[in-house]
C-alpha positions as CSV (number, residue, x, y, z in Angstrom):
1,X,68.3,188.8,129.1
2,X,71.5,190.3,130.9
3,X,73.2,187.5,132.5
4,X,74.6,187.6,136.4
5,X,78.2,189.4,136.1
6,X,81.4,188.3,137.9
7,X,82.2,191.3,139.6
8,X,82.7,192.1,143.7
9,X,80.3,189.0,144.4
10,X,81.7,186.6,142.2
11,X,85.7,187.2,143.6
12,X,84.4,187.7,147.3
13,X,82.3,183.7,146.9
14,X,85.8,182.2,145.6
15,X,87.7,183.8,148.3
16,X,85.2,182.6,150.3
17,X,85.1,179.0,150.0
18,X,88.5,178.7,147.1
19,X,91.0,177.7,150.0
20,X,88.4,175.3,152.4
21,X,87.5,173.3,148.6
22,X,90.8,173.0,147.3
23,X,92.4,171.8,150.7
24,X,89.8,169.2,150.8
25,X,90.3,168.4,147.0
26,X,93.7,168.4,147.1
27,X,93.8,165.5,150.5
28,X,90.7,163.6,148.7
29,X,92.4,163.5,145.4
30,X,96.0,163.9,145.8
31,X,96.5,162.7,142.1
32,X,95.2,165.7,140.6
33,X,97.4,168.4,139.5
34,X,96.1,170.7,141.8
35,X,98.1,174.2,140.3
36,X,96.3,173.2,137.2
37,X,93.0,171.9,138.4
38,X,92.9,175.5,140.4
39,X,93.1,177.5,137.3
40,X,90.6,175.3,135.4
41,X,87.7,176.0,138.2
42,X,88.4,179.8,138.2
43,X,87.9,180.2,134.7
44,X,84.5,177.5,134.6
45,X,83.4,179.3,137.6
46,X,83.7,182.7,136.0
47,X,82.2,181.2,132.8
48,X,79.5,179.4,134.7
49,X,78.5,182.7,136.2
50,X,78.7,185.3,133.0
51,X,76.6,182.5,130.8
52,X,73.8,182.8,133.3
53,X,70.6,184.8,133.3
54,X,70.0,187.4,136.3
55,X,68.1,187.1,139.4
56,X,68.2,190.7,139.9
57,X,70.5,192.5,142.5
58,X,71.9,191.5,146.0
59,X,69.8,193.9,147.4
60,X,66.7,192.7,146.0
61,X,67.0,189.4,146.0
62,X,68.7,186.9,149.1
63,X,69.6,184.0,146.5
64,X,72.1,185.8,144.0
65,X,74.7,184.7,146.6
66,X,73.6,181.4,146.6
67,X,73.5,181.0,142.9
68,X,77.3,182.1,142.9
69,X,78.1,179.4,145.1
70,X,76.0,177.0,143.7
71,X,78.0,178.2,140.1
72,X,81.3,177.5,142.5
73,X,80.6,174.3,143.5
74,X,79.4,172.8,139.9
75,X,82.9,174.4,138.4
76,X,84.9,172.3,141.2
77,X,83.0,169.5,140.0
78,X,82.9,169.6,136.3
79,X,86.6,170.1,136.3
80,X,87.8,167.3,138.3
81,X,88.4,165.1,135.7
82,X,85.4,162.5,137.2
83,X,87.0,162.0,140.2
84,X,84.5,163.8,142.4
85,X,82.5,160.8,143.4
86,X,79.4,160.7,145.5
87,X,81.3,160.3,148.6
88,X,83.3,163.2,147.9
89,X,80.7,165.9,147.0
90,X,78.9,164.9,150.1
91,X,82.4,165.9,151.7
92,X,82.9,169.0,149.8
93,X,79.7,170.7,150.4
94,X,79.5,169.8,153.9
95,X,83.1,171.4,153.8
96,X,82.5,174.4,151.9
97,X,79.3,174.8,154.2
98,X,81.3,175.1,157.1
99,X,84.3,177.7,156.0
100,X,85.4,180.0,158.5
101,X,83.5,182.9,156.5
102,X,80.0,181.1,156.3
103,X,80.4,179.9,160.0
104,X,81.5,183.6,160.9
105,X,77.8,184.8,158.9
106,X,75.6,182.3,159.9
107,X,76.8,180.7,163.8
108,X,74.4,182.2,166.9
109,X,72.6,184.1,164.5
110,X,68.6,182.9,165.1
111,X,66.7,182.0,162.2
112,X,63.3,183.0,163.5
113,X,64.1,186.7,164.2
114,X,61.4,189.2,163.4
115,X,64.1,190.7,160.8
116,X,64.3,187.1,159.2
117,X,60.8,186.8,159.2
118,X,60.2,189.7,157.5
119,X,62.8,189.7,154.9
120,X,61.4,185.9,153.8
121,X,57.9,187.0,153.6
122,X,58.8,190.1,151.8
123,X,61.3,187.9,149.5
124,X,58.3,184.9,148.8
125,X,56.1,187.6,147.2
126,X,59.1,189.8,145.4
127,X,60.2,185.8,143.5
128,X,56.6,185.1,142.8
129,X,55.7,188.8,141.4
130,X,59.1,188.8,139.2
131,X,59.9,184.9,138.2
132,X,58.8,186.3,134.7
133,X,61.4,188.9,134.7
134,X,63.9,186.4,136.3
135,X,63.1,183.1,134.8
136,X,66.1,181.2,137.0
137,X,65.3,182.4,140.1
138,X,63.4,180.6,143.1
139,X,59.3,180.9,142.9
140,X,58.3,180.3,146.3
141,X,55.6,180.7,149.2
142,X,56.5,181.5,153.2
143,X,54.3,181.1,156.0
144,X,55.0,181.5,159.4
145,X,53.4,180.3,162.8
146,X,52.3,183.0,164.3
147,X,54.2,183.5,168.2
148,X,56.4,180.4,167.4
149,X,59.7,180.0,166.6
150,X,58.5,178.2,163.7
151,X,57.7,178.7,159.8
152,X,57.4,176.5,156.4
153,X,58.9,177.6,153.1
154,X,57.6,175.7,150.1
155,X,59.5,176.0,147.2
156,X,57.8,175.9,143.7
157,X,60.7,176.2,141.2
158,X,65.0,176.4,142.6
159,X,67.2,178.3,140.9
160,X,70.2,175.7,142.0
161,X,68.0,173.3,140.2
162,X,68.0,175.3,137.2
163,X,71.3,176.1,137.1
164,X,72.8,172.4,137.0
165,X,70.4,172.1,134.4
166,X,71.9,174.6,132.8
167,X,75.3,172.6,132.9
168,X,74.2,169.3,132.4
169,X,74.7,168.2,136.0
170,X,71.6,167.5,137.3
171,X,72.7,164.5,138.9
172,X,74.6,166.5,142.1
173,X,71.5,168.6,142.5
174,X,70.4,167.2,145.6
175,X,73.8,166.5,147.2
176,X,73.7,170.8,147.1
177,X,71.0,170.4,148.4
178,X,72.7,168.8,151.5
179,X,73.6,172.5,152.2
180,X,70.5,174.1,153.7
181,X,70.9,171.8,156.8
182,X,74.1,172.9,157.7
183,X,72.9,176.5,157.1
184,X,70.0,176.2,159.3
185,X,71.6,174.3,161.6
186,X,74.3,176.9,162.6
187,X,71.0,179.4,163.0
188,X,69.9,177.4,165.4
189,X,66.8,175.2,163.5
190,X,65.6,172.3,162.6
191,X,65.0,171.4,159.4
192,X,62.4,168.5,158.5
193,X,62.1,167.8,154.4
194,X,60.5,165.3,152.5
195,X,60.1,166.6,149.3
196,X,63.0,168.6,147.5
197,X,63.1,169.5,143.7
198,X,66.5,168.5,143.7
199,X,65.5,164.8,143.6
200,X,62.8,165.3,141.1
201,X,59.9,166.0,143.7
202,X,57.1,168.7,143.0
203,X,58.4,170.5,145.7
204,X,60.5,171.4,148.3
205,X,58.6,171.3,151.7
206,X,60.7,173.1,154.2
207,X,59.5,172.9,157.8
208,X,62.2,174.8,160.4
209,X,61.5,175.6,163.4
210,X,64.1,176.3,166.5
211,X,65.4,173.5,168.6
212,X,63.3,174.3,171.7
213,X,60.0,174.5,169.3
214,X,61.3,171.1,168.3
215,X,61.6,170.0,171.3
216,X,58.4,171.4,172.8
217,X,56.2,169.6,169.7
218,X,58.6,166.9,170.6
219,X,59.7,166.4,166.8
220,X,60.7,163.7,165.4
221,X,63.1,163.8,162.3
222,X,60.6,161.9,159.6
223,X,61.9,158.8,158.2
224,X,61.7,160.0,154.3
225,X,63.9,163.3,155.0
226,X,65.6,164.5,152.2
């Protein structure tokens, strides 16, 4: 199977979130080397990403950014000599979720347009016809209410998960995890999940819906969100 390859993606995610991770890095951890440490995460990252299977192209397939980052993030952490604690991943993600480049594509952009909608219910049933072909890609289902600002996406098998499994880092699965809030919440949702693969569920059990839907059910974050 022909792994993912480096190429335009792979430079345009490390230019992406490389100067937002390593600033944060470098105040959390002053005692690293940071000149070396630098070097060390381009080439895991790089490695990371040429040792893994395809998803199939951008265009097909919303995730294959995602998996580059997720490749990003887990090469940050497997080469910072254990010092990336649980603490500090929290901080990292949440940092690297809120560069100026992701912020610039996600902030005022709804997540319940009719594009969105489309594109997710199209993208469900293009995982779940070609997770054969793909093997570390997402497998999952989409179901929206209709007239609402409001949808649920339940995801069968992760392809985040699979690739720290890949590494042998399963254990900062579900602080990536972490991520899809700050995502949806620059779109303007909600997200409510109790289940996520990431800490060893069946599932992951999205519910989003827009703050005004929220507030109009009058939601209430559930007490076992993860």
């Amino acid at each position: 199977m022909q792994s993912i390859k480096y190429g335009i993606i792979g430079a345009f995610i490390k230019f992406a979130f490389a100067r937002t991770a390593f600033d944060y890095i470098g105040k959390e951890i002053p005692e690293l080397n940071m000149p070396e440490y630098k070097k060390r995460a381009a080439r895991e990252y790089r490695a990371i990403v040429e040792r893994t299977p395809g998803i199939g192209s951008i265009k097909e397939n919303m995730f294959v950014m995602t998996m580059y980052a997720g490749a990003f993030v887990i090469a940050l952490y497997k080469e910072a000599e254990g010092k990336i604690d649980e603490e500090r991943l929290k901080g990292l993600i949440r940092a690297c979720a809120y560069c100026p480049l992701m912020v610039k594509a996600k902030a005022g952009k709804s997540a319940f347009t009719e594009k969105v909608i489309t594109n997710r219910t199209q993208q469900a049933q293009w995982s779940r016809d070609h997770i054969k072909e793909y093997p570390m890609n997402w497998y999952f289902y989409f179901k929206n209410v209709p007239g609402k600002d409001e949808y649920y996406i339940t995801y069968k098998e992760c392809g985040i998960c699979k690739l720290t499994r890949q590494e042998g880092c399963e254990e900062i699965t579900k602080y990536l995890c972490m991520m899809d809030y700050y995502t949806f919440e620059m779109q303007g949702a909600v997200l409510d999940r109790t289940k996520t693969l990431g800490y060893g569920d069946d599932e992951c059990n999205f519910h989003l819906m827009s703050r005004e839907r929220a507030e109009e059910i009058g939601f209430v974050k559930s007490e076992s969100a993860k």
